[in-house]
MDTraj code that builds the backbone (N, CA, C; nanometers):
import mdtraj as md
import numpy as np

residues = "UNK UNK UNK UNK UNK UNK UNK UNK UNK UNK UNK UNK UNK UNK UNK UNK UNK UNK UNK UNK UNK UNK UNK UNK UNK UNK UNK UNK UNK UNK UNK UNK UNK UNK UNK UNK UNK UNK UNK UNK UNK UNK UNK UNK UNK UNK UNK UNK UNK UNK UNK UNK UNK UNK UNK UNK UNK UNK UNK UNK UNK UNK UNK UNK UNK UNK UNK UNK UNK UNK UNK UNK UNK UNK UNK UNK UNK UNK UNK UNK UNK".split()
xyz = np.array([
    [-1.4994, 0.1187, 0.6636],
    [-1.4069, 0.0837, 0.5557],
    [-1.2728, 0.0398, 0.6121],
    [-1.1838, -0.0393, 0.5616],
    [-1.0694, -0.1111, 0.6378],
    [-0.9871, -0.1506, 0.4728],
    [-0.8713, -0.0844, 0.4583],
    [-0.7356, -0.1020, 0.3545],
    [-0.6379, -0.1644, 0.4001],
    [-0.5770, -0.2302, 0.3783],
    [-0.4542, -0.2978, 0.4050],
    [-0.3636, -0.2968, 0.3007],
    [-0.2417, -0.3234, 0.3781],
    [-0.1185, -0.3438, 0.2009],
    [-0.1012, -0.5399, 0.2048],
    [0.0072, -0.5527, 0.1334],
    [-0.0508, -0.6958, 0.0867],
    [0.0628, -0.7627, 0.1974],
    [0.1688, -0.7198, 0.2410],
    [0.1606, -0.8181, 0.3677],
    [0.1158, -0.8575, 0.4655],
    [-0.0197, -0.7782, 0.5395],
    [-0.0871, -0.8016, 0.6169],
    [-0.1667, -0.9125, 0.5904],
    [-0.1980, -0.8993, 0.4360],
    [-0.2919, -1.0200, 0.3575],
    [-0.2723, -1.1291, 0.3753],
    [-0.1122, -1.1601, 0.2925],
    [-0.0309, -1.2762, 0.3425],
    [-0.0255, -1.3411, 0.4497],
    [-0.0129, -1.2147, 0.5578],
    [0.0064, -1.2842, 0.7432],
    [-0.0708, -1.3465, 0.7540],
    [-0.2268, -1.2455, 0.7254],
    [-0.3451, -1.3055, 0.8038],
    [-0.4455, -1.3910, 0.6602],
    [-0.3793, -1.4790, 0.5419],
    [-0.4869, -1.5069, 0.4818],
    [-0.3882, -1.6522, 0.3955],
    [-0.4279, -1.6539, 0.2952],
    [-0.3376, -1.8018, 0.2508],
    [-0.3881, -1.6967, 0.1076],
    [-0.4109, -1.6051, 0.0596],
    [-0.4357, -1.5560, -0.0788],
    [-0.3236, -1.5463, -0.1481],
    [-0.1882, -1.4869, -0.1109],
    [-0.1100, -1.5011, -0.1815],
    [0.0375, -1.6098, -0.2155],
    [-0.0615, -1.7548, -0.2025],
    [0.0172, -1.8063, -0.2092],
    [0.0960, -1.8685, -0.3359],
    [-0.0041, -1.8758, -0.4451],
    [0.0382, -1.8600, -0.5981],
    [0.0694, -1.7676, -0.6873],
    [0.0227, -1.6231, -0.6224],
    [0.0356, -1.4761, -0.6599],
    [0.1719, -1.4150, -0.7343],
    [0.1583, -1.3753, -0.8130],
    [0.2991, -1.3506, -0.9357],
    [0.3965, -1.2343, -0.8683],
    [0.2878, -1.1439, -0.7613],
    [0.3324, -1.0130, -0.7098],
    [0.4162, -1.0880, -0.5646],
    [0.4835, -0.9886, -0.5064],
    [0.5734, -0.9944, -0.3650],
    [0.4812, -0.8968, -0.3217],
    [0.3938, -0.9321, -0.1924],
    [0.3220, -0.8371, -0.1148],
    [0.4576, -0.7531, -0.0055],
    [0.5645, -0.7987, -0.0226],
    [0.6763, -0.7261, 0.0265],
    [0.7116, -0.5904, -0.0551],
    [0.6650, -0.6153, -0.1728],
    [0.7101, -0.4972, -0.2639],
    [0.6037, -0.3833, -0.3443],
    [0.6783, -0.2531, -0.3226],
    [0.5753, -0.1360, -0.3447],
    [0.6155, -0.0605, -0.4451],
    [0.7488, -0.0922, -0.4915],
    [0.7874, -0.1107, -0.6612],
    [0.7918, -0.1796, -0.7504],
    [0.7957, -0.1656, -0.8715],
    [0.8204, -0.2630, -0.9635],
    [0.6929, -0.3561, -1.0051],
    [0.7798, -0.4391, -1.1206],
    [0.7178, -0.5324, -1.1856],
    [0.6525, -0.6187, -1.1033],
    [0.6559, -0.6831, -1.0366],
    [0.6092, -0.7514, -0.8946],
    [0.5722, -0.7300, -0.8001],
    [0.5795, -0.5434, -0.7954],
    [0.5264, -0.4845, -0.6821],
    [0.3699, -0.5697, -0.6447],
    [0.3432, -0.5728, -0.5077],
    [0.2065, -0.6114, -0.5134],
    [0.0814, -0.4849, -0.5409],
    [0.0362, -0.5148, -0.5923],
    [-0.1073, -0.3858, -0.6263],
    [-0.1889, -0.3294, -0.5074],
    [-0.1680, -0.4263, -0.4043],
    [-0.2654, -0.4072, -0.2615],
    [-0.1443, -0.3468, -0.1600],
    [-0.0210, -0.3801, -0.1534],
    [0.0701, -0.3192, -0.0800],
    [0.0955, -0.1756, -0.1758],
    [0.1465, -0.1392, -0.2859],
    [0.1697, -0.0084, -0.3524],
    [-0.0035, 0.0853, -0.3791],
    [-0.1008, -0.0037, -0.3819],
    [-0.2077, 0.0858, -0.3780],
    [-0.2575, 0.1708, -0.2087],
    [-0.2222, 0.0643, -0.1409],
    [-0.2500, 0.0984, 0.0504],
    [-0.1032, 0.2466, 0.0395],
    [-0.0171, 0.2518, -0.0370],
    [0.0456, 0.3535, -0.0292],
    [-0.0354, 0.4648, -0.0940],
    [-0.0239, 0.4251, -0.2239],
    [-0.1465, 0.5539, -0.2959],
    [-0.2530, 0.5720, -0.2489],
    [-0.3323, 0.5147, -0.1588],
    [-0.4520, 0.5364, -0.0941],
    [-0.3912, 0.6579, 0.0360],
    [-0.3472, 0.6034, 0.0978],
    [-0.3127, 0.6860, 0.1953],
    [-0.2716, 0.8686, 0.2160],
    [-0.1495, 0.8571, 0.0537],
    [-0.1621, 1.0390, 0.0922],
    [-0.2733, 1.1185, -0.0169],
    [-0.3817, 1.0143, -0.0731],
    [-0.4819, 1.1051, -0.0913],
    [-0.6544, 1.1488, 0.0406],
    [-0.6000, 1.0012, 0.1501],
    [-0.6653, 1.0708, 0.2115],
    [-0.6219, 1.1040, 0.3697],
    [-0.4529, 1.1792, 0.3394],
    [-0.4095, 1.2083, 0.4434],
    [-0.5042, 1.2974, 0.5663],
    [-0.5474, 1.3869, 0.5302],
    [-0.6411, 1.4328, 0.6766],
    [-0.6723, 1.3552, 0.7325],
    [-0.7792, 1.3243, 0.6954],
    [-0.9309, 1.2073, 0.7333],
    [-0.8057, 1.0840, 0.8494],
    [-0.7341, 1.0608, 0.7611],
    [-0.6622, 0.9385, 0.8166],
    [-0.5941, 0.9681, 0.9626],
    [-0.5158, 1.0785, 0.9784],
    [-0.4531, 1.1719, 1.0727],
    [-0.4986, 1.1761, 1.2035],
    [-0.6524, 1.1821, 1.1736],
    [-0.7451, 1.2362, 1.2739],
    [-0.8049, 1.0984, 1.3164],
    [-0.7802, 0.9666, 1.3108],
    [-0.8407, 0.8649, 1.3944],
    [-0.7221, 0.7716, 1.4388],
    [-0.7620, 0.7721, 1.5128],
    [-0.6809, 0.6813, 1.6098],
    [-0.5878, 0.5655, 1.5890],
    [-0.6658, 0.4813, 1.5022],
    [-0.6491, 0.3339, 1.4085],
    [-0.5812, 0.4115, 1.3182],
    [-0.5653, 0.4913, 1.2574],
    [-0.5396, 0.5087, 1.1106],
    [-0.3755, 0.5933, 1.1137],
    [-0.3538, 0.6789, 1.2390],
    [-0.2768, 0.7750, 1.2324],
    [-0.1129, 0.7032, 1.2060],
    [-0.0826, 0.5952, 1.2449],
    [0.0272, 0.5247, 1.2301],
    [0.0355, 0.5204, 1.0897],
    [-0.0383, 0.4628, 0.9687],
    [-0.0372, 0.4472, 0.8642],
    [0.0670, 0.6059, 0.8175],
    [-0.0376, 0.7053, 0.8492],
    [0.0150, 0.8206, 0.7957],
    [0.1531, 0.8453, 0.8799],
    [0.2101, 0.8552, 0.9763],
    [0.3406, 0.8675, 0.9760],
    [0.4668, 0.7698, 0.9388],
    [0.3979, 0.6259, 0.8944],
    [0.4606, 0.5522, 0.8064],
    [0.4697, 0.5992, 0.6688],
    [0.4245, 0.6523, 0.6430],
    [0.3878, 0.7207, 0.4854],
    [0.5214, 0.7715, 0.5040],
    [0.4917, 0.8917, 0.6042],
    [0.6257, 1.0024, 0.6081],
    [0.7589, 0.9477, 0.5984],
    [0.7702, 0.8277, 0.6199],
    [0.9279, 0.7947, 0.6354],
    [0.9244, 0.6748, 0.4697],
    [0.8461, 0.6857, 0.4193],
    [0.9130, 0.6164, 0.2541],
    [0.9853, 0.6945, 0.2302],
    [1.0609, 0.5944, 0.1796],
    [1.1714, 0.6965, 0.1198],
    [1.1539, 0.6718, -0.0499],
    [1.0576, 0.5899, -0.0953],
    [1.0244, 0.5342, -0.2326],
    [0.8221, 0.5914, -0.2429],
    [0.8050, 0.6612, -0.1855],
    [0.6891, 0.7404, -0.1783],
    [0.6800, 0.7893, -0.3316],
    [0.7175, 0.8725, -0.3474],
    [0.7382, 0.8892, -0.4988],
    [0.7124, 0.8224, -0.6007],
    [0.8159, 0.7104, -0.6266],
    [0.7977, 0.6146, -0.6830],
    [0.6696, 0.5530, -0.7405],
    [0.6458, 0.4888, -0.5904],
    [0.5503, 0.4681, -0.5356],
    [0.3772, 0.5343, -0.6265],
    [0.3428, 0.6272, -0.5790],
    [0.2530, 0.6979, -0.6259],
    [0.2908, 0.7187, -0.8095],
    [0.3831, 0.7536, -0.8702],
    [0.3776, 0.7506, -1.0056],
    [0.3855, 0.6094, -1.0683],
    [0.4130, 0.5314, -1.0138],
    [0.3671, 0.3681, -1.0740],
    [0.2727, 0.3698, -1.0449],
    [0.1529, 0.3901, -0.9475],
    [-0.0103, 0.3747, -0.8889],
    [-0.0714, 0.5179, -0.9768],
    [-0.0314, 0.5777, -1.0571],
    [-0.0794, 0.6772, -1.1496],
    [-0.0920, 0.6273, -1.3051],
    [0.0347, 0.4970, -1.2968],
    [0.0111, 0.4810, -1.4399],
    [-0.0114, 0.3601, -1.5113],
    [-0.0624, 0.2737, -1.3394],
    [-0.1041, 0.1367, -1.3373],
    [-0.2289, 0.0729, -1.4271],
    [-0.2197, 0.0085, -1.5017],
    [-0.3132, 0.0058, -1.6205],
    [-0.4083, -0.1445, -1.5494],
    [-0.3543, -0.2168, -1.4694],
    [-0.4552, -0.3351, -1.4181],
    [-0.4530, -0.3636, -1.2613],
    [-0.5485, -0.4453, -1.2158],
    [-0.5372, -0.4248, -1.0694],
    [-0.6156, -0.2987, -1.0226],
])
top = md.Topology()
chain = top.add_chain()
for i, resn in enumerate(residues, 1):
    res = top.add_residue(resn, chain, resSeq=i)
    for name in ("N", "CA", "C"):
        top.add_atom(name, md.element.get_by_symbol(name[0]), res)
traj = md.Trajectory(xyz[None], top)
């Protein structure tokens, strides 16, 4: 299995090039759904993630949002995407 947030998408793809969302953003109205969901994905499967090699950076990026919060209660009450 392999998650990404949505600027990686951008880097490596031409998908968001008409896209209404900012894969820069993990709030808001424009937040992108693939960058703020790769956040909500992450501290539900903080262990698992911790413990491999590839993955462990993600989780101490987690640790330093400072919009983590946020973050996760907009991806709680996200009705599309």
């Amino acid at each position: 299995p392999y998650t990404s947030g949505g600027a990686y998408i951008n880097k490596m793809s031409d998908h968001c090039g008409d896209c209404e969302f900012d894969p820069k953003k993990r709030v808001g109205d424009d937040a992108c759904p693939f960058t703020a969901g790769y956040w909500a994905f992450t501290p539900r499967h903080r262990d698992m993630l911790a413990r491999n090699n590839r993955t462990r950076r993600a989780v101490s990026s987690m640790d330093r949002l400072g919009d983590l919060e946020a973050v996760l209660e907009q991806e709680s009450a996200r009705d599309r995407f």
